[in-house]
C-alpha positions, 0 to 999 in steps of 0.5 A: 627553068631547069639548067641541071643538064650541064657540060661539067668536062670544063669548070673554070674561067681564070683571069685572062692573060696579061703581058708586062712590057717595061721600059729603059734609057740609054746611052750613045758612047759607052758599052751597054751593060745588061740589066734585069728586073722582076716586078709585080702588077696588079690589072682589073679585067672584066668579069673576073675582077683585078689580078696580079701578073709578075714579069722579067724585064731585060735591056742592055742599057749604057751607062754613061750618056752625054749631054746633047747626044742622043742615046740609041733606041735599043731593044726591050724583052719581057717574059711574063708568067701567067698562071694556071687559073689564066691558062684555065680561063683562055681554054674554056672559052676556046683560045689557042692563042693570045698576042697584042700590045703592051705599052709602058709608061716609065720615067728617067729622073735627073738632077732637075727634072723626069722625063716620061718614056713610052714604049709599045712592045709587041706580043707574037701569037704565043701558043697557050698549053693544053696541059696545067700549070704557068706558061711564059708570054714573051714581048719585045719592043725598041725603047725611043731615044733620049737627048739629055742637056746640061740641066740633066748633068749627074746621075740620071735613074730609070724608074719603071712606071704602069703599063696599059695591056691590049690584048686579043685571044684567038681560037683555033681558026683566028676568030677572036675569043667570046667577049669580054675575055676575047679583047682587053683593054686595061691599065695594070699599076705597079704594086707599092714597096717594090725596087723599080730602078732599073739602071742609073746613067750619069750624064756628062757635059760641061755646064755653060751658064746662059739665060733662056726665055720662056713664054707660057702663051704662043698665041692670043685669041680676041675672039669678038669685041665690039668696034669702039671697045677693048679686050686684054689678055697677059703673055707672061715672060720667065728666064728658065736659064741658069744666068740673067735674061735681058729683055730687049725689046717688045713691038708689035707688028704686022698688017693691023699692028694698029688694033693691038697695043703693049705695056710691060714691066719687063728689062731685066730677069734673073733666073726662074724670075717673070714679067708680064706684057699685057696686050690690049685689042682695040678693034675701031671698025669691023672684022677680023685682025691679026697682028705679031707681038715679038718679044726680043732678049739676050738668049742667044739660041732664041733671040726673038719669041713670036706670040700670033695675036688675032681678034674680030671687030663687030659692029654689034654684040654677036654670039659665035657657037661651036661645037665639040666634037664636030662628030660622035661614033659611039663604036660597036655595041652588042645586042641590047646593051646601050652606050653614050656620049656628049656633045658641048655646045658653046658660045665665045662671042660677045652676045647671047646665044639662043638656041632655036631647035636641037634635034636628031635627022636623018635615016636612023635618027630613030635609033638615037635619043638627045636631051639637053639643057640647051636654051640661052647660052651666055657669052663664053659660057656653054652647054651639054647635049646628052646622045644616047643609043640602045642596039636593038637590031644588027646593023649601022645607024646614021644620023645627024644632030641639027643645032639651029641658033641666032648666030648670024654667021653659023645659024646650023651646025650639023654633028654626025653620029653613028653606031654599030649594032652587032650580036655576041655568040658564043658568049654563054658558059656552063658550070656546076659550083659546089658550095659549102657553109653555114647559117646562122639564126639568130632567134635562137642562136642555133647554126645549119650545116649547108652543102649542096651545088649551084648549077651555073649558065653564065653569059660572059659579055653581059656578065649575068647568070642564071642557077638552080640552086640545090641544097642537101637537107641538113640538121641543127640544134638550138635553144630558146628561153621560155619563161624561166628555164632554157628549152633546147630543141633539134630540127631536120631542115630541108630547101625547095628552089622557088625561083631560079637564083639569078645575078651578075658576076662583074669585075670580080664582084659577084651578087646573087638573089635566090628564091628558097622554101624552107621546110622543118620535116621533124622537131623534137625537143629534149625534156629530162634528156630525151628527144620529144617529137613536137612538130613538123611534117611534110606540110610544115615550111615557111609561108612566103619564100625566103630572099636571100641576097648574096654578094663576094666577099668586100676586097676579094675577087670572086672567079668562076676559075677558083670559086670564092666566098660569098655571105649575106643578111636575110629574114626567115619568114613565118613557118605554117602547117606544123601542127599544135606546136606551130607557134612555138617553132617560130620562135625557133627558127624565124625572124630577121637577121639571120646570116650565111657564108658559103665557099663556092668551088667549080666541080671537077 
């Protein structure tokens, strides 16, 4: 396969571009005061790997706020520089502009809690140059409101956090880009031992002291319990107020009140203590019952706190199956790639659930495979259905995941699942590397100068590639022991491509395997000083073809924009047809551990 015949007017795919979008507080009754902040972030994109973006965030932000009114949303602008490589990247694949949305994940801090904050700012269609070098993506959005209280009283920080990029390239006539640089999902993280204060606020207010109730259940669910048995469950009560809490009273009441009975040691809390109600339900006949358990204190804005109690009798132990989820869509999926997804299975009755059949029906439940280690489920226990799908034809597949049980009530549950088969065009690029290293043998201790060029078709959505690779005949001295003495030798070295070079460029991680004949044309070694020709020929090269598996540099980012380095470990297998001397060169050249380094960079 020859893939010499390459439009080399376009080199490089950068890193695809990233917007900043960054987050603020505010205040009701003072005059906002402009605030601004530079920080760094690093994103994993597909293809090329993690990158760093940097963005300028401004805000007006107040900076006094008082407890129990709101503070104004108010507007957030970011501009983000994205650099050559990025500009470069967005080009080859055809985008002339990119937009999307940028969300922020940020946090207030006060005296005595964070406050998580979420902002969405949006990215306009933002036109991205023809000529080289940084361009700005700017964003703006509102960020939400925030209601302090007297727990907030102080001085309260505005900490800027991660953000999650959604991003879309177009081309010229508002398609989107080739995969996977045409839409991207990712969270970037701030990089450590940066300032991210962006304001500070103080709170004001008066501070009252007062209990408050705190409950960590709202509901309790029985699920089934046999007529003539009990089940218990335990709310437990806190006073997360700044004065002693007084319980009141604890009942319970409603239509079957009756199937539900009470203790607790609850009378009186002091601040952040707890107690517990236990509730017990004793159901004595069948069906199902709900009762209301009210738990009555001396927190003056919440005097009464309901928990919902519900629970079923049965006359007999009984399995009760669920599934989750109720539906599967495993989206759209290109041409022969695959995706997945799991389905539970679970039992929350009383009763062992046996599982009768799980199978997939329907017009394309041909498309979908299910394995699952689904036999008996015990009560409150469950199991895992695994669905997989491989798009092999464009097109939607429906179909259903029938579960069949003994469960009296629900003896079949029908899940829906779909998929979406679609072809990716466009996705294929062309570039010629130039490379530039060495080898490493070890049997003699010699090294090989390497130049040459690696001639690329890359397909971006499945991240593979296919290569001639052509490398420049070269010439090395080396040196063995023989007997007593040192024999010093030098050898032309010439390469033949036995196979076309072949691997995957996924996230910035880069491995290869090539396929390579080496040939020794001329050996000649030194005796008292002068060059002795001993071998070689146009015969003489190794036996099998030398495998020599390549991958990028651990902790760095391999891009078809800006090259990068890649090494390796091979064998150099035996050489043959060098005349008398064959045995001799070996002892040169070949043998295990041998290594390479080489600097790839895009042609210009």
């Amino acid at each position: 396969m020859k893939l010499r015949n390459l439009n080399t007017s376009v080199r490089k795919l950068g890193p695809a571009v990233a917007a900043a979008a960054l987050l603020a507080g505010g205040a009701s009754n003072a005059a906002a005061e402009p605030v601004s902040i530079e920080l760094a972030f690093e994103c994993p994109f597909p293809l090329i790997g993690t990158q760093p973006i940097r963005a300028q965030i401004s805000a007006d932000i107040p900076t006094v706020a008082n407890v129990g009114e709101p503070t104004p949303q108010f507007e957030v602008t970011a501009i983000t520089v994205v650099n050559d490589d990025a500009r470069t990247g967005l080009k080859l694949v055809g985008s002339e502009t990119v937009e999307g949305i940028a969300t922020s994940f940020n946090t207030v801090v006060t005296a005595n809690r964070s406050l998580e904050q979420i902002v969405e700012l949006t990215i306009p269609p933002t036109f991205i140059p023809n000529v080289s070098g940084e361009f700005n993506v700017p964003a703006s959005g509102l960020a939400p409101e925030v209601l302090f209280t007297e727990d907030d009283i102080g001085e309260a920080e505005i900490r800027v956090g991660g953000l999650t990029l959604d991003l879309t390239a177009r081309t010229p006539n508002g398609d989107i880009a080739p995969a996977p640089i045409g839409e991207i999902l990712t969270d970037c993280v701030q990089l450590p031992d940066q300032d991210n204060l962006l304001q500070t606020i103080l709170v004001s207010g008066e501070v009252s002291e007062a209990p408050r109730i705190g409950i960590n259940r709202e509901d309790l669910a029985f699920g089934n319990v046999q007529a003539g048995l009990t089940a218990e469950q335990t709310v437990t009560v806190s006073n997360t107020g700044n004065a002693a809490l007084g319980i009141n009273n604890v009942t319970i009441s409603g239509t079957d009140a009756d199937a539900f009975l009470q203790t607790n040691n609850c009378a009186s809390l002091a601040p952040s203590e707890s107690c517990d109600v236990n509730v017990t339900f004793a159901p004595s006949t069948e069906g199902t019952r709900n009762a209301t358990l009210t738990i009555e204190s001396t927190d003056a804005d919440n005097p009464a706190v309901d928990v919902a109690l519900t629970g079923r009798g049965v006359l007999a132990p009984t399995p009760e199956i669920g599934v989750n989820p109720d539906a599967v869509d495993l989206g759209r999926i290109q041409l022969g790639q695959s995706a997945s997804a799991e389905v539970t299975i679970s039992n929350s009755g009383n009763e062992v659930l046996l599982i009768d059949s799980i199978a997939l029906e329907g017009a394309g439940a041909a498309d979908f495979v299910q394995t699952n280690n689904c036999t008996t489920i015990a009560a409150n226990a469950s199991c895992t259905v695994e669905l997989s799908y491989t798009a092999n034809a464009v097109g939607v597949s429906n179909a259903n995941l029938v579960i069949r049980s003994d469960d009296p009530e629900t003896p079949e549950v029908s899940v829906p699942v779909s998929a979406e088969a679609f072809e990716q065009t466009g996705s294929e690029l062309e570039l010629l590397l130039g490379l530039e290293g060495s080898t490493f043998i070890k049997s003699s201790g010699g090294t090989l100068p390497l130049n040459g060029s690696i001639a690329t078709l890359l397909d971006l959505a499945a991240g593979t590639f296919e290569a001639d690779l052509e490398l420049d005949p070269t010439y090395g001295n080396f040196s063995i022991k023989l007997l007593f003495s040192r024999l010093n030798a030098s050898a032309n070295v010439e390469f033949e491509q036995a196979a076309v070079t072949t691997g995957t460029l996924i996230n910035g991680k880069l491995t290869a395997n090539s396929q390579l004949y080496v040939k020794v044309p001329k050996v000649a070694i030194k005796v008292f000083g002068l060059p002795l020709r001993v071998g070689g020929g146009a015969e003489c090269m190794t036996r099998e073809p030398v495998s020599i598996d390549l991958a990028s540099v651990e902790g760095s980012n391999f891009s078809p924009a800006t090259g990068g380095t890649v090494n390796g470990v091979y064998d150099l297998p035996p050489l043959e047809n060098c005349g008398l001397l064959t045995g001799l060169l070996n002892q040169f050249l070949t043998g295990s551990g041998n290594t390479i380094e080489l600097e790839l960079t895009p042609e210009q």
